[in-house]
DRENDREN-826665 format. One record per residue: residue in three letters; residue number from 1; x, y, z of N, C-alpha, C in turn. Coordinates in steps of 0.05 Angstrom, whole numbers. Layout:
+-----+-----+--------+--------+--------+--------+--------+--------+--------+--------+--------+
| res |   n |    n.x |    n.y |    n.z |   ca.x |   ca.y |   ca.z |    c.x |    c.y |    c.z |
+-----+-----+--------+--------+--------+--------+--------+--------+--------+--------+--------+
| ALA | NUM |      X |      Y |      Z |      X |      Y |      Z |      X |      Y |      Z |
...
+-----+-----+--------+--------+--------+--------+--------+--------+--------+--------+--------+
% end
This chain:
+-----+-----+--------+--------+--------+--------+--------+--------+--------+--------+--------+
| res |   n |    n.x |    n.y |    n.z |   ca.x |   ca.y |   ca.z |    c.x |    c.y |    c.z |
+-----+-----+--------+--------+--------+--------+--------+--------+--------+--------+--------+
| UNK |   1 |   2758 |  -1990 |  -3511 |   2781 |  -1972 |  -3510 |   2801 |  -1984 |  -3491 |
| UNK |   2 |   2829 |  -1994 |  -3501 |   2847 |  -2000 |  -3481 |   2853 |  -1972 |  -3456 |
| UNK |   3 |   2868 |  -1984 |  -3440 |   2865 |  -1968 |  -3413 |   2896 |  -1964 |  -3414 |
| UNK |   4 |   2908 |  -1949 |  -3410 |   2943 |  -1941 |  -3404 |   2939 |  -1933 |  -3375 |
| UNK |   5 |   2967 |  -1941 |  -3374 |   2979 |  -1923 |  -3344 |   3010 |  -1915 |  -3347 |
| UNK |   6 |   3017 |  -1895 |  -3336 |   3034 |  -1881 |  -3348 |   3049 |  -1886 |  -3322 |
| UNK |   7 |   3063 |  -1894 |  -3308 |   3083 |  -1900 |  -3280 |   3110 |  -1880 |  -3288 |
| UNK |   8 |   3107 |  -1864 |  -3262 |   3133 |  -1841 |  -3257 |   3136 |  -1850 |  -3226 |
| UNK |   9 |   3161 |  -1832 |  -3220 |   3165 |  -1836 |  -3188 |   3174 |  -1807 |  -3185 |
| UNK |  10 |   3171 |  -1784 |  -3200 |   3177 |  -1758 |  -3179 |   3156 |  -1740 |  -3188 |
| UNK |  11 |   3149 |  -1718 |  -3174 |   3129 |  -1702 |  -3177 |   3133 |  -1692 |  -3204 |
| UNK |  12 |   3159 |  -1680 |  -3208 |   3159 |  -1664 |  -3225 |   3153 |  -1678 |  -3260 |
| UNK |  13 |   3163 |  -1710 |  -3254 |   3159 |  -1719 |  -3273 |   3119 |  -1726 |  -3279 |
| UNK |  14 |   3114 |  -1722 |  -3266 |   3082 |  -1736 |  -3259 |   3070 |  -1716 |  -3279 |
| UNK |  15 |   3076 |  -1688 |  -3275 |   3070 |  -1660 |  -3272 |   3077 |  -1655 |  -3312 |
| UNK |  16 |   3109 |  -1663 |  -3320 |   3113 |  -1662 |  -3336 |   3094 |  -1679 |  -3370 |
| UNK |  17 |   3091 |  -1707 |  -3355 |   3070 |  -1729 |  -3366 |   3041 |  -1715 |  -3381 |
| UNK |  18 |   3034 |  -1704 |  -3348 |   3004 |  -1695 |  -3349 |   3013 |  -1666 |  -3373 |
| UNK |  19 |   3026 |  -1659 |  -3372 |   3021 |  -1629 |  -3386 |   3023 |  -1636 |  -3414 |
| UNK |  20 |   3044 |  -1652 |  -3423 |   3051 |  -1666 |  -3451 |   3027 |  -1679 |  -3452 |
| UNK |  21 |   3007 |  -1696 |  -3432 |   2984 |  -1704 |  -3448 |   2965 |  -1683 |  -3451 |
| UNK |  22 |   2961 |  -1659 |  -3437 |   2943 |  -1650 |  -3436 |   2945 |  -1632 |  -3467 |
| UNK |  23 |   2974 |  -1620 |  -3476 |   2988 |  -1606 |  -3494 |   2980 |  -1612 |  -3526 |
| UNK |  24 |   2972 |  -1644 |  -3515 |   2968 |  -1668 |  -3541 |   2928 |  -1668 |  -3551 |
| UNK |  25 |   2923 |  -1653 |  -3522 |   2898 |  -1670 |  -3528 |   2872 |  -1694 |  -3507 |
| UNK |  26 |   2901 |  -1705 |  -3496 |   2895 |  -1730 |  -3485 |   2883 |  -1724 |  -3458 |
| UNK |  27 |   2850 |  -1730 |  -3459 |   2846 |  -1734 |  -3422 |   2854 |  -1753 |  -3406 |
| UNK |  28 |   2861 |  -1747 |  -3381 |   2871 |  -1768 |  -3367 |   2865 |  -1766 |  -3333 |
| UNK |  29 |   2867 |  -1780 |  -3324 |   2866 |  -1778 |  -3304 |   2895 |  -1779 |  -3283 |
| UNK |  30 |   2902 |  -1771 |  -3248 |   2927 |  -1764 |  -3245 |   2922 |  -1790 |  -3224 |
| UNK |  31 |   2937 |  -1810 |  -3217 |   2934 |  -1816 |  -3186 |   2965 |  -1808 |  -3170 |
| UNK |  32 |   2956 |  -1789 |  -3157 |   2973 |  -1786 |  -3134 |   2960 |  -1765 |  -3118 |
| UNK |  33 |   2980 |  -1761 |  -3093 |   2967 |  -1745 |  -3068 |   2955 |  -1719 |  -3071 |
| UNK |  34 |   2931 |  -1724 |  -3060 |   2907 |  -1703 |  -3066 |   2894 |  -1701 |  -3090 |
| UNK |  35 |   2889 |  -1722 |  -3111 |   2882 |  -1722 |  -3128 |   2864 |  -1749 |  -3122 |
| UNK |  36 |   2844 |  -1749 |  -3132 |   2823 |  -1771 |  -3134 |   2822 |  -1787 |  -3158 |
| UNK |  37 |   2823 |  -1805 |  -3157 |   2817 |  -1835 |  -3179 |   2797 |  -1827 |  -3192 |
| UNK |  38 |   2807 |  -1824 |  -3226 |   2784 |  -1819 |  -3242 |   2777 |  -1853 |  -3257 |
| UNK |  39 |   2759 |  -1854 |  -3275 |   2749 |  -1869 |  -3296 |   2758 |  -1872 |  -3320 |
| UNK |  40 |   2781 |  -1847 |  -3321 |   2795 |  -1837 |  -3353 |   2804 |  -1865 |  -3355 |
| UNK |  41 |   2814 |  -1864 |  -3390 |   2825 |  -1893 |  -3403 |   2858 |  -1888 |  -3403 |
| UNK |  42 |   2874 |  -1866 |  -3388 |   2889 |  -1863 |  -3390 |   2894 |  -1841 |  -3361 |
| UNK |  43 |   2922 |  -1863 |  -3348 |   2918 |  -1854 |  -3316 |   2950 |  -1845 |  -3321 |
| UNK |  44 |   2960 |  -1817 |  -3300 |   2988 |  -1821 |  -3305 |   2991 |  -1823 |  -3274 |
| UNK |  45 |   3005 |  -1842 |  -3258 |   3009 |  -1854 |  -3232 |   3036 |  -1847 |  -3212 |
| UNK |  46 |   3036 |  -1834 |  -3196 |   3054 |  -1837 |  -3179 |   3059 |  -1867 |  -3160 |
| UNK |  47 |   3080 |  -1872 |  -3172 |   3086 |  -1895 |  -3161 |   3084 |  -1901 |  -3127 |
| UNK |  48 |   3094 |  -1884 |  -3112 |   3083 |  -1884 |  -3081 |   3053 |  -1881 |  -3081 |
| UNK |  49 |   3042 |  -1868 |  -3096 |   3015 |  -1869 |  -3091 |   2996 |  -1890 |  -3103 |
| UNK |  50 |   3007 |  -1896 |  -3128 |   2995 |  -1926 |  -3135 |   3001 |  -1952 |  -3119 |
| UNK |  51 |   3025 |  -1953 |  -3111 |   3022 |  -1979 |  -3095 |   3013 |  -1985 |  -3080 |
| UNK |  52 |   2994 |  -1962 |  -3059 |   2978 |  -1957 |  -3038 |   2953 |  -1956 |  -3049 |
| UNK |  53 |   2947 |  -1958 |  -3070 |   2917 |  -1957 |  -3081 |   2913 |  -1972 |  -3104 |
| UNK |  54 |   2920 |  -2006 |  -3105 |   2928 |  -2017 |  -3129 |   2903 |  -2033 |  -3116 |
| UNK |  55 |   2887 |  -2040 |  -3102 |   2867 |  -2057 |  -3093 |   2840 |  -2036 |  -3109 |
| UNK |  56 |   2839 |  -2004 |  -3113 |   2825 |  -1987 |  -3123 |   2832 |  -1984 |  -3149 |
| UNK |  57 |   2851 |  -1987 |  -3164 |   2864 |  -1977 |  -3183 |   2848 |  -2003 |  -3211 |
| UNK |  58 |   2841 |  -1989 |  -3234 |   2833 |  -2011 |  -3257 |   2859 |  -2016 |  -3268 |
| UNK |  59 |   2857 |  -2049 |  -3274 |   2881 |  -2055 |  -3288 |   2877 |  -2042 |  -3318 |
| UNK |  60 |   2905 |  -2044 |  -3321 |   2913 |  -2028 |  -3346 |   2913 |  -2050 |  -3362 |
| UNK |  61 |   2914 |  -2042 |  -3391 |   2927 |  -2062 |  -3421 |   2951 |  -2050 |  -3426 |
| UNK |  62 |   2959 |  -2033 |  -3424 |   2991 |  -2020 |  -3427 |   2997 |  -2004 |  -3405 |
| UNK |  63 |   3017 |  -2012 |  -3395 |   3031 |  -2002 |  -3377 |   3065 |  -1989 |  -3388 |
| UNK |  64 |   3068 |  -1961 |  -3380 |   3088 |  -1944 |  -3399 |   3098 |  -1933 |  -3365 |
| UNK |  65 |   3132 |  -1948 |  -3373 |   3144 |  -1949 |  -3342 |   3160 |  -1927 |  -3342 |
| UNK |  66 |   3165 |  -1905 |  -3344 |   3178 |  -1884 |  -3344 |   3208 |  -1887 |  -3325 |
| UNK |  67 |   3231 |  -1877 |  -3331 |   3255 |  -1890 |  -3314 |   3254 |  -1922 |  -3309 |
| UNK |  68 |   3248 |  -1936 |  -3319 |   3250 |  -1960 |  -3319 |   3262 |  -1983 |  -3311 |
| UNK |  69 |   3288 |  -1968 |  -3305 |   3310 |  -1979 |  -3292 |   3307 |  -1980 |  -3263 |
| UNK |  70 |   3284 |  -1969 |  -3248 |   3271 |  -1978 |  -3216 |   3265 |  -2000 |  -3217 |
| UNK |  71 |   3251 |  -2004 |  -3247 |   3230 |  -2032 |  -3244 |   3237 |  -2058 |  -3219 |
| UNK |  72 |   3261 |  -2063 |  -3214 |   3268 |  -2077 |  -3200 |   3269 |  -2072 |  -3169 |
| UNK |  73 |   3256 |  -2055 |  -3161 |   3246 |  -2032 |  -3130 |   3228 |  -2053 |  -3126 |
| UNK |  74 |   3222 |  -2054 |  -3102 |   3197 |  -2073 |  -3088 |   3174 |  -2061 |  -3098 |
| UNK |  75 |   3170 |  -2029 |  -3107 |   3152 |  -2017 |  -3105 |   3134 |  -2017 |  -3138 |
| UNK |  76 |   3163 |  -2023 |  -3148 |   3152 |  -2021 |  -3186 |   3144 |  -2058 |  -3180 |
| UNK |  77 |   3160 |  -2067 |  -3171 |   3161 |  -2091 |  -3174 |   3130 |  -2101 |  -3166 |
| UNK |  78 |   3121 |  -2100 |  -3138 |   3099 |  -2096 |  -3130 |   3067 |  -2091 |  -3149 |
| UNK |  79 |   3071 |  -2072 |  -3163 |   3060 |  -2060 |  -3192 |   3051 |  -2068 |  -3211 |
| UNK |  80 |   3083 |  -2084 |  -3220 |   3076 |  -2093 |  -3247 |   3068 |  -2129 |  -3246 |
| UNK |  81 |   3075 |  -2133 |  -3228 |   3055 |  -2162 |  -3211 |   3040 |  -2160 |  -3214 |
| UNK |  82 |   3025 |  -2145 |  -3194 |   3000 |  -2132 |  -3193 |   2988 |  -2139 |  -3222 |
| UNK |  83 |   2995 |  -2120 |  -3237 |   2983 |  -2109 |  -3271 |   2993 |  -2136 |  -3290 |
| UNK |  84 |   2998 |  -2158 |  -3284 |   3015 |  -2175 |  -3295 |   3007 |  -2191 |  -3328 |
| UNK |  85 |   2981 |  -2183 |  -3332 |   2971 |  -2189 |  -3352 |   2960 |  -2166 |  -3376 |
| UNK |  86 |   2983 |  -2141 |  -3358 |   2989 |  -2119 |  -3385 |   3010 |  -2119 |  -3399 |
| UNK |  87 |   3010 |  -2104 |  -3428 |   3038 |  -2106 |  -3433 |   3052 |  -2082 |  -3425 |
| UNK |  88 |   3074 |  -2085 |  -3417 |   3095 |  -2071 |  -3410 |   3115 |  -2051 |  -3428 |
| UNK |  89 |   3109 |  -2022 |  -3435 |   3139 |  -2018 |  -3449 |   3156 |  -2005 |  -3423 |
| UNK |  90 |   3176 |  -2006 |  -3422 |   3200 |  -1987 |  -3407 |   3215 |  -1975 |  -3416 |
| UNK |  91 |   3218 |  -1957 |  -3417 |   3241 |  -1932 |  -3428 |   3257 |  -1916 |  -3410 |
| UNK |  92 |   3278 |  -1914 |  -3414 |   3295 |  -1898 |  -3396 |   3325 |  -1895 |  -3410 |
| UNK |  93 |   3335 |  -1867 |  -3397 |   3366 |  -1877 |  -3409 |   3385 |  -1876 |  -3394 |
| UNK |  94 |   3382 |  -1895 |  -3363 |   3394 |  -1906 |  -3361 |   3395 |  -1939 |  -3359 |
| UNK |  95 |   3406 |  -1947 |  -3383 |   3400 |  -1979 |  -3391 |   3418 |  -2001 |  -3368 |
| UNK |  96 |   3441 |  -1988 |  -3352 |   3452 |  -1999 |  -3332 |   3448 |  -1985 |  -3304 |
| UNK |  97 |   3440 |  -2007 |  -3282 |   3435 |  -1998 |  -3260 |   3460 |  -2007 |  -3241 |
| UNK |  98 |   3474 |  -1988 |  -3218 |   3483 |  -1988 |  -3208 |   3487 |  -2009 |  -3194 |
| UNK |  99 |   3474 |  -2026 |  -3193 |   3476 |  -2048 |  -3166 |   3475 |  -2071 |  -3190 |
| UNK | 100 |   3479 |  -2067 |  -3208 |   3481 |  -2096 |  -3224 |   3465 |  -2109 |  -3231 |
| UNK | 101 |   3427 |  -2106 |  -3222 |   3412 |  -2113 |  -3229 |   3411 |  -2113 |  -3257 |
| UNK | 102 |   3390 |  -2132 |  -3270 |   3389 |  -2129 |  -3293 |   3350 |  -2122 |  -3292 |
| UNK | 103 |   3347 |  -2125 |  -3319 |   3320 |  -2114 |  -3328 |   3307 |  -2136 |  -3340 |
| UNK | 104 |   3322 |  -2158 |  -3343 |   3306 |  -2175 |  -3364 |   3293 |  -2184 |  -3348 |
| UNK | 105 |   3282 |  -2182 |  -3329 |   3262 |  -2196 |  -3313 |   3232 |  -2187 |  -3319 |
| UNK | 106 |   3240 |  -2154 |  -3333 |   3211 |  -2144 |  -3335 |   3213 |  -2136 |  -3364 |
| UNK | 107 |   3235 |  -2126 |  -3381 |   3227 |  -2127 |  -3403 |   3253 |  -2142 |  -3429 |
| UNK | 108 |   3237 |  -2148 |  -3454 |   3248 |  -2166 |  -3468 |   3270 |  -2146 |  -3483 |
+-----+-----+--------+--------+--------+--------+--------+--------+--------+--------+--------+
% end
């Protein structure tokens, strides 16, 4: 069974993820604060709390970057290094980031 991880950066969105999977069906496991690291094949991640626990964390085969347009944060960036031999989708709408960065660095 491939393994997902679902990468958000605000509670509410973490919160929103887990309920749409749970809505669907889908077990999963949550990593962020006060929540313990499960075994599920499908993790949805707070990004502050994953990058602090990426030495504990199983690599993924798909990685689903939620707001995507961070990707370029030390913190996503950090991440998807890390995970570097998953594939990557990113979605977001906003397709231009303020500071001029671009995205093709992480997705095609």
């Amino acid at each position: 069974m491939k393994k997902i991880m679902i990468l958000v950066h605000r509670k509410e969105l973490l919160r929103q993820s887990s309920d749409a999977l749970w809505n669907l069906g889908v077990p999963h496991g949550i990593i962020a604060p006060n929540n313990s690291m499960t075994a599920s094949s499908v993790q949805v991640a707070s990004v502050m709390t994953l990058v602090r626990r990426l030495d504990k964390a199983q690599a993924p085969d798909i990685v689903i970057v939620d707001e995507c347009h961070h990707s370029p944060s030390k913190s996503y960036d950090k991440i998807l290094s890390h995970f570097n031999n998953a594939y990557v989708l990113g979605v977001t709408a906003t397709s231009c980031r303020l500071d001029g960065k671009g995205l093709s660095d992480y997705f095609d």
